[in-house]
C-alpha positions in Angstrom: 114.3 92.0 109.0 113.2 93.1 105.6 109.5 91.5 106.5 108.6 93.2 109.6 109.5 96.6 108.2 107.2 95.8 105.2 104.5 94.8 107.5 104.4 97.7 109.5 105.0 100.3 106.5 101.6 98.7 104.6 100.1 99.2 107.9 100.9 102.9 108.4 100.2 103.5 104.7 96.6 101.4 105.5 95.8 104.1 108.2 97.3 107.0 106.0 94.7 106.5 103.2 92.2 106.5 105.8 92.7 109.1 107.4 93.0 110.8 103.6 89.6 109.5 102.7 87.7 110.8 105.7 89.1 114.6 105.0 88.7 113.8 101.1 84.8 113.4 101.9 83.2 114.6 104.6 80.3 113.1 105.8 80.6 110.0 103.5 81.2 106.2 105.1 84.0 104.7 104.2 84.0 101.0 102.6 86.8 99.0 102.8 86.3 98.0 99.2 87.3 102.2 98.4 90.0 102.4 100.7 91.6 99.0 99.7 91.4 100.5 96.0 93.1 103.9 97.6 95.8 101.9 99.0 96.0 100.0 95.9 95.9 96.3 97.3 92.6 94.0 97.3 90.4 93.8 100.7 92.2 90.4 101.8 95.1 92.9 102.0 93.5 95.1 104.2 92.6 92.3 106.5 95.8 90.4 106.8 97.2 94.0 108.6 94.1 94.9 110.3 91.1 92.3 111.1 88.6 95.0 110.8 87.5 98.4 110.1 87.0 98.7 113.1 90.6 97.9 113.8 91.7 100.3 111.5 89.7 103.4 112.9 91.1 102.5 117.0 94.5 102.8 114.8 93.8 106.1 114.3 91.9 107.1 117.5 95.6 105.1 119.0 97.8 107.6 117.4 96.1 110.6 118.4 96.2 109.9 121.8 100.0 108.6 121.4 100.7 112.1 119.8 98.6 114.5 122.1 99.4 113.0 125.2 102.9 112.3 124.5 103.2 116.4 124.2 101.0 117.2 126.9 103.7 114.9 129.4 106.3 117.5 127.5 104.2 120.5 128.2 104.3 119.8 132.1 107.5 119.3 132.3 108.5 122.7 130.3 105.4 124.7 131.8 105.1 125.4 136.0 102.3 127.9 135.7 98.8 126.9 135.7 97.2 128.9 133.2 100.2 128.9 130.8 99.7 124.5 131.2 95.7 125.0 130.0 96.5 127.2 127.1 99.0 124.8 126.1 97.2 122.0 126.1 94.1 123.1 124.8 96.3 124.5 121.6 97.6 121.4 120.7 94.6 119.6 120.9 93.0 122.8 118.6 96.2 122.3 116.6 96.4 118.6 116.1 92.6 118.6 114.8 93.0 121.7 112.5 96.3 119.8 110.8 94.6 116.5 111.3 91.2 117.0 109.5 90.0 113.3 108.2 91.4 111.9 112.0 88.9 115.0 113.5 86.0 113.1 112.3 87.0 110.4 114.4 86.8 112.9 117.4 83.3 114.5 116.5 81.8 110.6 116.1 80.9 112.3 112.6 83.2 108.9 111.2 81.8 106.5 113.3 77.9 106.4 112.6 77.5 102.6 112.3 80.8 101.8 113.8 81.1 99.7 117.0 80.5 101.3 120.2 83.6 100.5 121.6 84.7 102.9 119.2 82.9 105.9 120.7 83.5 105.0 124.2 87.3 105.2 123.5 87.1 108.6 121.9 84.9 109.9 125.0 87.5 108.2 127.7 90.0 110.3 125.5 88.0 113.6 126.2 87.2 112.8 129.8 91.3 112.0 130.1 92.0 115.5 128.9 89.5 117.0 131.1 90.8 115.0 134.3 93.8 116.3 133.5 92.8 120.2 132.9 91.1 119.6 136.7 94.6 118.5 138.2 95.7 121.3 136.7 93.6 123.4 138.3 93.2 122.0 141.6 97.3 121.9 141.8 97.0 125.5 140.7 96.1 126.7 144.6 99.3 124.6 146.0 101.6 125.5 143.5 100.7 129.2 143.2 97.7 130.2 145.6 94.9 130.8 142.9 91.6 128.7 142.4 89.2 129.1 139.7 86.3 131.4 140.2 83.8 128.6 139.6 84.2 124.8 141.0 87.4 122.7 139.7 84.7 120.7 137.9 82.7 123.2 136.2 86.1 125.7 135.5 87.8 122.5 133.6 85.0 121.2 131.8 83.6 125.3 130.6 87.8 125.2 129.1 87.3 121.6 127.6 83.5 122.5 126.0 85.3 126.1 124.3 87.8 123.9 122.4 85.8 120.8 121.9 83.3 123.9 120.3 85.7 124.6 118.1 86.4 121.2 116.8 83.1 120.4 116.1 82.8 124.0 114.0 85.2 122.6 112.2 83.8 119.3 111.2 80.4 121.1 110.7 82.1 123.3 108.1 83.6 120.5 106.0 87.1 121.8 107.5 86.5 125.6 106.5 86.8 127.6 110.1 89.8 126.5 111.3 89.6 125.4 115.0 92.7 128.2 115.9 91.1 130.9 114.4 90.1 133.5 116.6 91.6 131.3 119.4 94.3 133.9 120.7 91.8 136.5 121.0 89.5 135.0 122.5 91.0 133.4 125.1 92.5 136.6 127.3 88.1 137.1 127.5 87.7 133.5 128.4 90.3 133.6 131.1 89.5 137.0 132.5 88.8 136.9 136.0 89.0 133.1 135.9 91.4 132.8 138.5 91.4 134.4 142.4 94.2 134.3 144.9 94.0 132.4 148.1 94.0 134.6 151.2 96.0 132.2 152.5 98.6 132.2 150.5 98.6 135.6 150.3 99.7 136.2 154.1 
């Protein structure tokens, strides 16, 4: 039993130096000759948990979306109202990057200049999944409680997406200095104003 455990607490300590190398230098590519030398074991190390770098990074990019979406399926349970679901969500996800810096990079592609495509397309199927599910949101939103966005369900979920994935990227850009919350609980009564109108329908 004592093997398995071992294996998968290199492993997590593999990703953990990553993910501390990509906030400890912004902007820089990471080697596997550096991070094997973080983690203290030689490169054949590396690549007896992980076959790649490659590997290593969808490691990452897997526990984010474990972790955010795993919260979000909480979030719906806890949270009937519409608007109360898209400031939750969008808060974690402003959350898990500002706590998460080095990981972040992975979101922004800033980390993956080089890197496989594959890569890239995962982290974009991971934004378009949180936008599908902001537009379910919304579209359930006139059912559940008569209102509809002011604008189309498309355009409403993806102007809420582009203000936080703004935010991230600010972040990023300023070598993790303006955090992605900050400001965020003013300025979202302004975003939301007049977002929402009720359905004549459901109002008779």
């Amino acid at each position: 039993m004592s093997k398995p455990s071992t294996k998968v607490s290199r492993r997590q300590q593999i990703l953990e130096a990553l993910a501390h190398m990509l906030e400890a230098s912004p902007g820089a590519r990471i080697t596997t000759a550096a991070l094997a030398k973080e983690v203290g074991v030689s490169e054949a190390a590396l690549y007896r948990h992980f076959p790649s770098k490659s590997k290593m990074f969808e490691g990452l990019i897997e526990f984010i979306e474990d972790t955010i979406f795993s919260r979000i399926n909480l979030i719906m349970n806890d949270e009937p109202a519409a608007l109360a679901r898209c400031h939750k969500i969008l808060y974690l996800l402003l959350t898990f990057t500002e706590r998460n810096p080095g990981i972040t990079r992975l979101l922004t592609g800033d980390a993956l200049t080089g890197e496989t495509e594959r890569l890239r397309l995962r982290v974009a199927q991971m934004f378009d999944r949180l936008e599908t599910q902001i537009r379910q949101i919304l579209r359930e939103a006139e059912i559940r409680e008569g209102i509809r966005p002011n604008l189309p369900t498309t355009a409403a979920a993806n102007l809420l997406m582009a203000c936080a994935e703004g935010r991230i990227a600010q972040y990023v850009r300023s070598e993790f200095k303006r955090r992605p919350t900050e400001y965020w609980d003013d300025q979202w009564p302004t975003l939301i104003q007049g977002f929402f109108k009720e359905e004549l329908s459901h109002i008779s």
